[in-house]
C-alpha positions as CSV (number, residue, x, y, z in Angstrom):
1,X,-29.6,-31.6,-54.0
2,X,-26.5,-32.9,-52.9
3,X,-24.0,-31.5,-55.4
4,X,-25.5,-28.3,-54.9
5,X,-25.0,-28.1,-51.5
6,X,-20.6,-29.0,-52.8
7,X,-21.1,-26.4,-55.2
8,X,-21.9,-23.3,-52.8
9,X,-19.3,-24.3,-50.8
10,X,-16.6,-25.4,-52.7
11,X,-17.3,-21.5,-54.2
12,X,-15.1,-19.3,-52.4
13,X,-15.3,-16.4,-54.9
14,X,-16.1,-13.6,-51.9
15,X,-13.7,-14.9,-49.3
16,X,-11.2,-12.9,-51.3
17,X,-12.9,-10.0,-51.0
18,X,-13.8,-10.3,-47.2
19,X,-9.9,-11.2,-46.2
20,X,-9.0,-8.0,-48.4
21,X,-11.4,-5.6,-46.4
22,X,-9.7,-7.1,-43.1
23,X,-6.4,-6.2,-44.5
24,X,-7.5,-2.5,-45.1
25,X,-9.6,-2.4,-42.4
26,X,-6.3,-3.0,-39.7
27,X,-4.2,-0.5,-42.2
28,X,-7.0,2.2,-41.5
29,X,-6.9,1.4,-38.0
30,X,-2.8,1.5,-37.6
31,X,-2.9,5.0,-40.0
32,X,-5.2,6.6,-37.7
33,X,-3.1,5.4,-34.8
34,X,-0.2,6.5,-36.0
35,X,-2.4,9.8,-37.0
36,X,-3.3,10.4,-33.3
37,X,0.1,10.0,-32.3
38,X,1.4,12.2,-34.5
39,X,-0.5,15.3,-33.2
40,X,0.0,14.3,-29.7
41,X,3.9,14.6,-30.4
42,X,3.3,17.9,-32.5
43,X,1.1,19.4,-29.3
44,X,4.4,18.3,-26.8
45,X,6.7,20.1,-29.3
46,X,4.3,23.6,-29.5
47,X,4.5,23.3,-25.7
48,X,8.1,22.5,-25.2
49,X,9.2,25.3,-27.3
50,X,6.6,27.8,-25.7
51,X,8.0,27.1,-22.7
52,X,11.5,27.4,-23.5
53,X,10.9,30.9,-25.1
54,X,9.4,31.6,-21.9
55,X,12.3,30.5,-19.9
56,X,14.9,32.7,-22.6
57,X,12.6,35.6,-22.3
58,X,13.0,36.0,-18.4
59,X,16.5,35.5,-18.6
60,X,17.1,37.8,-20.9
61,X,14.7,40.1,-18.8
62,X,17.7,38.9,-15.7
63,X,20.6,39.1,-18.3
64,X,19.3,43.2,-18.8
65,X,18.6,43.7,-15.5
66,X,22.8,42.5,-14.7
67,X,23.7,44.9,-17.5
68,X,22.0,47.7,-15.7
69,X,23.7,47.0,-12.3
70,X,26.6,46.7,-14.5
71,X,26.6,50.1,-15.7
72,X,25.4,52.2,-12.7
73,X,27.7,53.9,-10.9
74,X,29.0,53.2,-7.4
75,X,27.1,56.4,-6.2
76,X,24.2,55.2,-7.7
77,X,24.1,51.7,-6.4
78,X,25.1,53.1,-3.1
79,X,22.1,55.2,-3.0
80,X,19.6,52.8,-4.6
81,X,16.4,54.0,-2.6
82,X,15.4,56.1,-6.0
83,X,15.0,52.9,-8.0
84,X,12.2,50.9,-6.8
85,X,13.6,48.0,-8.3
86,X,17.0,47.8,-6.1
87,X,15.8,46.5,-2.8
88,X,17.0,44.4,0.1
89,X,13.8,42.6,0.6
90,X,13.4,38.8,-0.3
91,X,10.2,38.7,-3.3
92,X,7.5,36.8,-2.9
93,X,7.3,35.2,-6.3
94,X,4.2,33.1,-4.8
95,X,1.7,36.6,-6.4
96,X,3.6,38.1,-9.3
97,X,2.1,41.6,-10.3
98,X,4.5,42.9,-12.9
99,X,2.7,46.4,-12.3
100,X,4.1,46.1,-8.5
101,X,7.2,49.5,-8.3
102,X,9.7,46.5,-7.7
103,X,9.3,45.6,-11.1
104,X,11.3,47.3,-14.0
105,X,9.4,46.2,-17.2
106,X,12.1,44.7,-19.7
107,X,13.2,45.9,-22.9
108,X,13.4,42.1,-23.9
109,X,9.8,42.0,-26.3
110,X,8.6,45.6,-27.0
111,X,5.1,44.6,-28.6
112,X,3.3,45.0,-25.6
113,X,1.4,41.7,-25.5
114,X,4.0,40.0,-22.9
115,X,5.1,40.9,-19.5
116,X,8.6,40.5,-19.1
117,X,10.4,42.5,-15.6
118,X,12.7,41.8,-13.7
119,X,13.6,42.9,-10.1
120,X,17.1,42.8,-8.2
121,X,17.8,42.0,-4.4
122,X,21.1,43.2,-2.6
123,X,21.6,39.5,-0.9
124,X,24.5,41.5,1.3
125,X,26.3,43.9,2.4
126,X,29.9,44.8,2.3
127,X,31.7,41.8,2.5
128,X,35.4,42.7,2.8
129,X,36.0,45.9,5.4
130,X,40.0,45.5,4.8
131,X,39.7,46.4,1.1
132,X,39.0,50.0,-0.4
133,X,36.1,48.6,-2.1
134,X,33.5,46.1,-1.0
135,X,32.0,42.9,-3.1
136,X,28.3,43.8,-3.3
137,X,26.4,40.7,-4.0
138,X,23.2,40.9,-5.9
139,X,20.2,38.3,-6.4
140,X,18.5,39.1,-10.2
141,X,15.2,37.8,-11.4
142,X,13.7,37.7,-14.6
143,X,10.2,37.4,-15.1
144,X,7.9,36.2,-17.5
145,X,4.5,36.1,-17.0
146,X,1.9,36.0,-19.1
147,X,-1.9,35.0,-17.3
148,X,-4.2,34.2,-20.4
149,X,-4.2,34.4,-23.8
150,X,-2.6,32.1,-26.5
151,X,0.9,32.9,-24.7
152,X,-0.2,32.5,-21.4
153,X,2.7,31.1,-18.9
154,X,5.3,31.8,-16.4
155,X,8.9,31.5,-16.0
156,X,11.1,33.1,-13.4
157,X,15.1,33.3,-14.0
158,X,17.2,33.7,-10.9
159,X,21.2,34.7,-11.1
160,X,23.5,35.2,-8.6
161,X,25.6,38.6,-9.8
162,X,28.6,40.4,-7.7
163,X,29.9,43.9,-7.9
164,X,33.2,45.0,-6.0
165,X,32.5,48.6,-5.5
């Protein structure tokens, strides 16, 4: 009874097999790791780059709204009570309503599905008296706001933007 007792254990035909299923247990452990960490970087990417085409949409929105003050006339500007989205009031960007009249909907994404607008404020008034025109400076925001949906968000662009008129 002894040497079968030496026998069973000097047989170490299965330890093979138990140090291999270790071994590709801890691989299948560090691939789903590296699994899980791979979609967690791919979700920070999606959001990153949603976010910056936010933030490129409402400037853009601003960048239009700039072009427009650019290409008014002098009479026009000087007279801006007609458009609703010249004013001298501050806005309260704390409740953005795209559908409020200081909002001018952008040109920016024409597919309906986003709300891009953009607003400008007349930060002063004439600057320099001694001069035959005055520098008009102008606060522009571009908005993007978005409040459900797969491209929910919101991004607001402010520029600074001077006219000597």
């Amino acid at each position: 009874m002894n040497g079968k007792t030496l026998q069973y254990v000097d047989n170490e035909k299965g330890a093979a097999l138990l140090v291999a299923l270790m071994v590709l247990t801890l691989i299948a452990l560090l691939a789903m790791t590296l699994f899980q960490n791979t979609t967690i970087e791919l979700q920070i990417v999606r959001n990153d780059t949603e976010k910056k085409q936010q933030f490129y949409l409402a400037e853009a929105a601003a960048r239009e709204a700039a072009q427009e003050v650019e290409n008014m006339s002098s009479a026009q500007l000087m007279d801006a009570g007609g458009l609703n989205w010249i004013g001298t009031a501050d806005v309260d960007l704390t409740a953005l309503d795209l559908t409020d009249a200081i909002w001018n909907k952008s040109g920016v994404d024409t597919s309906g599905t986003v709300e891009i607008g953009y607003t400008v404020v007349e930060t002063s008034g004439w600057i320099d008296l001694s001069q035959s025109t005055s520098m008009h400076t102008y606060t522009i925001m571009g908005v993007y706001d978005v409040p459900s949906g797969i491209r929910r968000g919101q991004s607001v662009v402010e520029i600074g933007y001077k006219r000597r008129f």
